[in-house]
Legacy VTK file of the C-alpha trace (Angstrom):
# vtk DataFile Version 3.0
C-alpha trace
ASCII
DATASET POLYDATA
POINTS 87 float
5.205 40.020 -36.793
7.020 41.406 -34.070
10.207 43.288 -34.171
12.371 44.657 -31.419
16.003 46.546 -31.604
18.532 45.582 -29.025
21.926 46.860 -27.941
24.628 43.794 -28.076
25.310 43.897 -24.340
28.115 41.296 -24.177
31.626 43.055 -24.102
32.879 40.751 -26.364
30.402 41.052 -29.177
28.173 38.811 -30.889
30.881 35.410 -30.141
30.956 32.206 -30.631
29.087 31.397 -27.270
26.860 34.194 -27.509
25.641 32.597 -30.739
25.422 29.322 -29.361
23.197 30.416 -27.194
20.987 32.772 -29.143
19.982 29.765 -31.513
19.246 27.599 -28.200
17.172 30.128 -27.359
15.540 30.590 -30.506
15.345 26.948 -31.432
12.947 26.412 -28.744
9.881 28.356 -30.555
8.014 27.398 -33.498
7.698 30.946 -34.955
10.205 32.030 -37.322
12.997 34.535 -35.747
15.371 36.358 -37.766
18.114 38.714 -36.155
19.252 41.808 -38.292
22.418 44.224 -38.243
24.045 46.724 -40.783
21.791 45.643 -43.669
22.706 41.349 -42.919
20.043 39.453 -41.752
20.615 35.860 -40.343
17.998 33.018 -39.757
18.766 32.668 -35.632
18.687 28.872 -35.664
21.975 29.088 -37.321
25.404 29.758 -35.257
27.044 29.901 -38.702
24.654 33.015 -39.908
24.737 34.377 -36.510
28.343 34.581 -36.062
28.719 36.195 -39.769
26.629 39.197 -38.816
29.902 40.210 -37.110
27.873 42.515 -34.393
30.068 44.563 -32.281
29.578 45.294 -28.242
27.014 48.364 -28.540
25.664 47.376 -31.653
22.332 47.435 -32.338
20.517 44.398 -33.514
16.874 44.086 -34.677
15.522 40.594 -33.751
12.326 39.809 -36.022
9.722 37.375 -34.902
6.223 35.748 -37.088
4.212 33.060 -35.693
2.250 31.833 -32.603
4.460 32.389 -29.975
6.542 35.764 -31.625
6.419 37.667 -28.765
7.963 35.453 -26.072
10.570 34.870 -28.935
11.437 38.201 -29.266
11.574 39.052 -25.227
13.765 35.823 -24.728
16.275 37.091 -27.267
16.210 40.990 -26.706
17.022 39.743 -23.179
19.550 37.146 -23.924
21.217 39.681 -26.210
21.154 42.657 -24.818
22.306 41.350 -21.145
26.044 42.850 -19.929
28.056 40.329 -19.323
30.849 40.674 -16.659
33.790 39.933 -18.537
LINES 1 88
87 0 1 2 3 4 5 6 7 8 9 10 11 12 13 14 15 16 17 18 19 20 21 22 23 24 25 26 27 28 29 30 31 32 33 34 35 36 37 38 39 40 41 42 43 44 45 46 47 48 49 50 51 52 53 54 55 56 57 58 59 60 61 62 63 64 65 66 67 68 69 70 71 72 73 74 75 76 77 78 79 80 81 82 83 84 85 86
């Protein structure tokens, strides 16, 4: 298992696009990834448990990987997730 914390980059949060995209991301492995924050943990190939962990910008989020490919699950999402966007 691999396991990685990340600060929520995105001045907006953990939104609905952000989400979107984290189970895109996610959905294209075959290990199992889980993403963590304030005691809630959320299966990432779901935008509805994604979007309920209700992560604020700066928040830290732990981003849990087991199977074959863990580790280029957990480096696509720590960078996905922890990238500043603009706005």
């Amino acid at each position: 298992m691999q396991t990685r914390q990340v600060n929520l980059g995105n001045a907006l949060g953990l939104h609905a696009r952000l989400a979107a995209q984290i189970v895109h991301v996610a959905s294209r492995f075959t290990c199992s990834v889980s993403l963590a924050f304030k005691g809630r943990t959320a299966n990432a190939r779901s935008v509805l448990a994604v979007m309920m962990l209700a992560a604020s910008v700066g928040g830290t989020i732990l981003i849990e990987a087991s199977g074959p490919d863990e580790a280029e699950a957990v480096e696509a999402l720590s960078s996905l997730i922890g990238h500043r966007s603009p706005h």
